[in-house]
C-alpha positions in Angstrom: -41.7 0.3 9.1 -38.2 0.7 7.8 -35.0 0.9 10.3 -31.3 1.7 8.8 -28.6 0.3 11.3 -25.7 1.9 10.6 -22.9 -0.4 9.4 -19.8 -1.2 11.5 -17.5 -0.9 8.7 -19.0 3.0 7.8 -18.2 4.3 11.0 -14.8 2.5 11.6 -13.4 3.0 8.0 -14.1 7.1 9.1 -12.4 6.9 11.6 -9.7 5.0 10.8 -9.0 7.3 7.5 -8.9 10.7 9.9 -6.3 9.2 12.0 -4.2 8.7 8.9 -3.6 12.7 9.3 -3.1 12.6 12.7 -1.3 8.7 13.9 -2.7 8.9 17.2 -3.9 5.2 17.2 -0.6 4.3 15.8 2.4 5.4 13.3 0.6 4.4 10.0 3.8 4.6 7.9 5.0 1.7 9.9 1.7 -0.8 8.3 3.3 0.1 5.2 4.9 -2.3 3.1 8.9 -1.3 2.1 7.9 -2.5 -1.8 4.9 -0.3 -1.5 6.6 2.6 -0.4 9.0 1.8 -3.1 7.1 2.4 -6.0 4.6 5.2 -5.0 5.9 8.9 -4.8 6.4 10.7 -2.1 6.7 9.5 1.9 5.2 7.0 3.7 3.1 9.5 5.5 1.7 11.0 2.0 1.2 7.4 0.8 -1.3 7.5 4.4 -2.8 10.5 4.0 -3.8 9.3 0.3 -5.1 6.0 2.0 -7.3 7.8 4.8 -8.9 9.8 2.3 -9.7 6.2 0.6 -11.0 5.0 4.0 -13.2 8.4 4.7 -14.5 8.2 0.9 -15.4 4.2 1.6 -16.8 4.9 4.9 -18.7 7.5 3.9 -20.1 5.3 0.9 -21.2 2.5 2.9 -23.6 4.5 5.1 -25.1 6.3 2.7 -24.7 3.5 -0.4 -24.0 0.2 1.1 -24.8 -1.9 -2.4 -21.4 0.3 -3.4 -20.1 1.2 -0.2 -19.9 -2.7 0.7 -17.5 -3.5 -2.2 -15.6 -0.4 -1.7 -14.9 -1.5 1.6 -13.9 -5.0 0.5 -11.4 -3.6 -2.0 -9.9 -1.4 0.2 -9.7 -4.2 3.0 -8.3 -6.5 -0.2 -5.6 -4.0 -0.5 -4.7 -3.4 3.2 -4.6 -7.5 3.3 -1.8 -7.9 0.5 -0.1 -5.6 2.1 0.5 -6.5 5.2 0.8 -10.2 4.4 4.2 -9.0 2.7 5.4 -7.4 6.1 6.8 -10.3 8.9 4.7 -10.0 11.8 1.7 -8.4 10.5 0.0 -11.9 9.6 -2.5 -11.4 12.8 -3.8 -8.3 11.7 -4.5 -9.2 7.7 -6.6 -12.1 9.1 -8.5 -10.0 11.1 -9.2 -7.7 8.3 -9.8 -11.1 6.1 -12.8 -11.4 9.0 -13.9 -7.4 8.2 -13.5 -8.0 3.8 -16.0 -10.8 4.5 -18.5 -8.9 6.6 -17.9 -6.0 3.9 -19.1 -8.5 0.8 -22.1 -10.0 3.3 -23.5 -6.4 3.3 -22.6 -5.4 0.1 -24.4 -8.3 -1.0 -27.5 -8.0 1.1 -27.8 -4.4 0.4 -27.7 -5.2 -3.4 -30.9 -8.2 -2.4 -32.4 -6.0 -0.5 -32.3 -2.9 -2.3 -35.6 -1.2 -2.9 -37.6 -3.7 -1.4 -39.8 -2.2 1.9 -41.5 -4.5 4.3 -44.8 -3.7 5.1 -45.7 -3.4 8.7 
């Protein structure tokens, strides 16, 4: 028999990306770099509604294709890691997602092993 556990990063990168639109969890804008917000158009705010979708898309990819999803996650954790390593303060936080970019490759990497192969009962 074959079990899918849902992966952490799916469910959290969903999340995550749908309180981009709303900041209830925090102010997003504020996780934003100043160069970063610099050179793309618009507002901070747009800059984070363009990232949640990002996040939902990546979540939403990692549940359903995790040999994809995986590295999705990672680049979009890569991303989130150079940028708040350019913010004073913030150094707590890129480690911890340093911690998530590793667990991302791990499944991207065991999905990609794994992929196809069923275990007999």
């Amino acid at each position: 028999m074959w079990i899918r556990t849902p992966p952490a990063p799916g469910p959290g990168a969903v999340r995550f990306g749908l309180d981009k639109f709303a900041n209830l969890l925090v102010d997003w804008p504020a996780y934003l770099a100043p160069w970063i917000d610099d050179i793309v158009p618009g507002s901070a705010q747009a800059a984070m509604y363009t990232v949640g979708v990002i996040e939902i898309v990546a979540g939403l990819a990692v549940a359903l294709a995790p040999r994809f999803g995986g590295w999705l996650v990672a680049g979009r954790l890569a991303g989130i890691i150079v940028n708040l390593l350019t913010i004073p303060g913030y150094y707590d936080i890129a480690l911890r997602d340093f911690g998530l970019l590793l667990g991302a490759v791990a499944l991207a990497r065991l999905a990609q092993r794994y992929s196809g192969k069923r275990q007999s009962p």
